[in-house]
N, C-alpha and C positions, 0 to 999 in steps of 0.2 A: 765413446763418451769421455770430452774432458773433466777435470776434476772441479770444475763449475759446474758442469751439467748435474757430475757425482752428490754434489752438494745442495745444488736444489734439489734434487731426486730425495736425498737423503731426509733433507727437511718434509718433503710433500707424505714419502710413503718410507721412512725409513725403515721399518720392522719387512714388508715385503723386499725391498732392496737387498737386505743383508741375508732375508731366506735366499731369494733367489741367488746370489754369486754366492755365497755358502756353498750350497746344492751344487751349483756348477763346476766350482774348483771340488769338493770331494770325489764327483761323480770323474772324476779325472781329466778336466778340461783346464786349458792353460790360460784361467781365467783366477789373477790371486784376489784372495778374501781381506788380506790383513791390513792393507791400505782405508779399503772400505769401512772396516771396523773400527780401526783408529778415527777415522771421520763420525762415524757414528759415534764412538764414545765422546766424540768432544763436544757432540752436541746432547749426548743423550742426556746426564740432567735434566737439562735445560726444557728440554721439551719431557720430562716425566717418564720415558719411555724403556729406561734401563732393562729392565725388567723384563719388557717384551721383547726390545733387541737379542739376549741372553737366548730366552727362551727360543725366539724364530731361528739364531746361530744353532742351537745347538739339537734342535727339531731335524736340521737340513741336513747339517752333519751325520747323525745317527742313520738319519733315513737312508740316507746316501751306502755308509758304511753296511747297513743292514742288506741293502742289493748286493755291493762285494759279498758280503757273507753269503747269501744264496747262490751268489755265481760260485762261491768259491768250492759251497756242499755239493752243488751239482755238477761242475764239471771240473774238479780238486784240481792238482795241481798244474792240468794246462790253462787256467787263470794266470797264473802267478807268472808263468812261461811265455802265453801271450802279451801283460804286461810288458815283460822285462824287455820283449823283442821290441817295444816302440820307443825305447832308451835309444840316443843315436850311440850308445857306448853299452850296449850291454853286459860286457867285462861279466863282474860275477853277480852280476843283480841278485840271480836266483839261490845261489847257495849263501850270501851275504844273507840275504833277506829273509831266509828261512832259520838260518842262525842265531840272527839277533832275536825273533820271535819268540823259539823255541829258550832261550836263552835267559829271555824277559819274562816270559810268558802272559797271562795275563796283563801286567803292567804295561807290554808292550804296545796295547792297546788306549791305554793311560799317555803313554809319551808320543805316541805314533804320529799327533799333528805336530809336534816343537820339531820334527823329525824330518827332512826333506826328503824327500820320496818314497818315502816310507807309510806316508800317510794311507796313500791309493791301495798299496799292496800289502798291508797286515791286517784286513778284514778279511777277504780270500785266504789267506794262512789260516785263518782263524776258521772258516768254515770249512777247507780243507781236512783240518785236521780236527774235527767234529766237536769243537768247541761250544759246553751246553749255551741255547740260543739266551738264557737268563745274566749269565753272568757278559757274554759277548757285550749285550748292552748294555750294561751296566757299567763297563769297561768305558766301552765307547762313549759311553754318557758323559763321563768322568772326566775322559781326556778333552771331550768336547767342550766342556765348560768349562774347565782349566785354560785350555788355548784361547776360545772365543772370550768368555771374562779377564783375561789377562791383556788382550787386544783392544778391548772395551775398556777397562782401567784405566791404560797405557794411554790411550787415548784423553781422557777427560782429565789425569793427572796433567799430559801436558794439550792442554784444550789451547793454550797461548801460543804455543809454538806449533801447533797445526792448525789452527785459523791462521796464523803468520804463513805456515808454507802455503797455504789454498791459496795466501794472495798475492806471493811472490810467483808459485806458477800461472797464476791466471796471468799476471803483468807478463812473464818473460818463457810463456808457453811456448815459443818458436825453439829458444835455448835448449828448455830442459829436455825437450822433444829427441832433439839432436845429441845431448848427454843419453838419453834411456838407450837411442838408436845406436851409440858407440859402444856402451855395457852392454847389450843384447849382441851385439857383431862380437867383441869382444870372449863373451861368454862362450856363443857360438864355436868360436875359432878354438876355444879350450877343449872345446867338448868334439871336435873332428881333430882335432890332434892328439887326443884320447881314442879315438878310433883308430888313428893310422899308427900309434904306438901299440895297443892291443893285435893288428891285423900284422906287423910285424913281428909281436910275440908266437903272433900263431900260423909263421911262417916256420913247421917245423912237418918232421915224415908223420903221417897219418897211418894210420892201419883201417883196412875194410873190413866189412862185419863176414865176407866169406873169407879172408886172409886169416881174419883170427879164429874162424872158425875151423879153418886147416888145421891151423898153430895151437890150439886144443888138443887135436886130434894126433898130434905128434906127441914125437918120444919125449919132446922138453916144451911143457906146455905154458905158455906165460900165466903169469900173476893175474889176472882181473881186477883189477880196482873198480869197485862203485863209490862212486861219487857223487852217486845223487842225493838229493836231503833227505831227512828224515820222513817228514810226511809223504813223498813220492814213495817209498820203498814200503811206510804204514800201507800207502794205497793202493801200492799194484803188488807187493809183495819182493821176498830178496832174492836175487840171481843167485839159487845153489851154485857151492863152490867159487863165488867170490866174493872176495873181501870189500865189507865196507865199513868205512872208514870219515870222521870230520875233517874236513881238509884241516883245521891245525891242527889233527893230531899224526897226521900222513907222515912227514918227513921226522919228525921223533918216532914213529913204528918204525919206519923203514931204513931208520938206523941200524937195525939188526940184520939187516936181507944182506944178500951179497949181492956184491955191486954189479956182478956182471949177467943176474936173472935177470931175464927176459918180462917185463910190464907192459901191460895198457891199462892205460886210465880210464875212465868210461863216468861221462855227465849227464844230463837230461837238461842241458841249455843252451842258448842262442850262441849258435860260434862255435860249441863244443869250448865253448871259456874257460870253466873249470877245468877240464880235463889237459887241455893245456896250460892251464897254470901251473898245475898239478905235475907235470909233465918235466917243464919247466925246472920246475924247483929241483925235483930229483936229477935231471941231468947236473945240477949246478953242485949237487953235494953228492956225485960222482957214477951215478948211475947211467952205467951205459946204453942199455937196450930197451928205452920207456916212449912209446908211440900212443897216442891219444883215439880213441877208436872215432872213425870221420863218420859224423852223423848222432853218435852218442845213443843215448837208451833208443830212443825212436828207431833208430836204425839197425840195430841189435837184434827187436823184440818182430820187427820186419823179417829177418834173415835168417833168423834162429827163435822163431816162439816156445819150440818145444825144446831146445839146446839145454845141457846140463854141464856146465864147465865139469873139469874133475877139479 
């Protein structure tokens, strides 16, 4: 649909229009809202309809959010995990993302649309980690009508300068086409170069979950790092005898260790990401013997369910 089409549509059924791509981009589809809205607020005076706009924005929204939150209560933190993995960069999605939450708390719910990808994945946080269903919405309510009336505003404040773009793209629609397709390629290209910078990060020795479980078993047993989030370890409980730790506060503890024990890092995410970040960092501030366990909790909890580090 070009931004003509957007705009008659807007005018004929505007209030259904903005539920439905609302609903679409929440429910995590690569389908944005904010254009639409700006559209809409520049006409909504106009047509009387403020009011209802607001309300269908922030209906779809909640609604939306409210599904994450049940995905998130029933099937806790591999939500948040399955997300992260359809990032073409997964890097640290999952412990970034659990962070900020935990972090913000509530409010994170409040900012979570101004927020780029954050949006999709802090209702799941929130139902993960048994967030009562009263305030969740209310949260979500909050931030929903913050961002969708802020968009609507934005819009009828400047109503002159987007009636102005509607009809500079409508004229020179072939141009702009070919601008969005060079930023979209562009972006692209940012985002696999982020990938092939991460996959070279984590071009580093691994440790297998029966290698470390030897390496327990021995006379000089490595360090265990958990590194998984907070809410994963609320959910399934903490590896007796390893340490867990926030990854900013990893490399200020481990100032104290001596540099030449034996570590493995251990994550619950796409890539074993954290774990070699994690990894990482400690080789650079001198630690010599730090290996990332390949595969991470999943893998662990496979090869060692009943395993008790000492």
């Amino acid at each position: 649909m070009d931004i003509a089409q957007l705009t008659t549509a807007l005018q004929r059924d505007a209030v259904w229009v903005v539920f439905l791509n609302v609903l679409m981009q929440q429910v995590g589809l690569p389908v944005p809202a904010v254009p639409t809205l700006l559209v809409a607020g520049s006409l909504a005076l106009a047509g009387g309809q403020a009011g209802a706009l607001l309300g269908a924005a922030v209906l779809a929204s909640v609604f939306a959010d409210w599904l994450w939150y049940l995905a998130g209560r029933a099937f806790g933190y591999r939500v948040l995990n399955g997300l992260c993995r359809l990032s073409i960069n997964p890097g640290s999605c999952v412990s970034e993302t659990e962070e900020r939450f935990i972090r913000w708390g509530v409010w994170s719910l409040v900012v979570a649309k101004f927020v780029p990808g954050f949006s999709t994945v802090a209702p799941p946080i929130a139902g993960a980690l048994r967030m009562p269903l009263p305030s969740f919405l209310a949260a979500a309510g909050l931030g929903a009508a913050l961002w969708a009336g802020a968009a609507l505003l934005a819009g009828w404040l400047l109503r002159g300068q987007v009636q102005a773009a509607i009809a500079a793209l409508s004229a020179n629609g072939g141009l702009v086409a070919g601008a969005l397709l060079a930023a979209f390629v562009l972006w692209l290209g940012w985002k696999f170069w982020q990938k092939y910078r991460f996959e070279r990060l984590a071009a580093i020795p691994h440790i297998s979950p029966a290698e470390l479980l030897a390496a327990l078993a021995s006379d000089r047993p490595p360090l265990l790092l958990d590194l998984r989030g907070a809410a994963m370890i609320a959910e399934t409980g903490p590896i007796p005898g390893a340490v867990a730790l926030p990854t900013d506060q990893l490399c200020q503890t481990a100032a104290a260790w001596p540099k030449d024990r034996p570590i493995v890092t251990m994550c619950a995410c796409p890539g074993d990401a954290t774990a070699v970040k994690m990894a990482r960092e400690l080789q650079q501030r001198g630690h010599t013997s730090v290996r990332p366990l390949k595969g991470g909790y999943a893998a662990w909890q496979a090869a060692a369910p009943g395993a008790t580090p000492p």
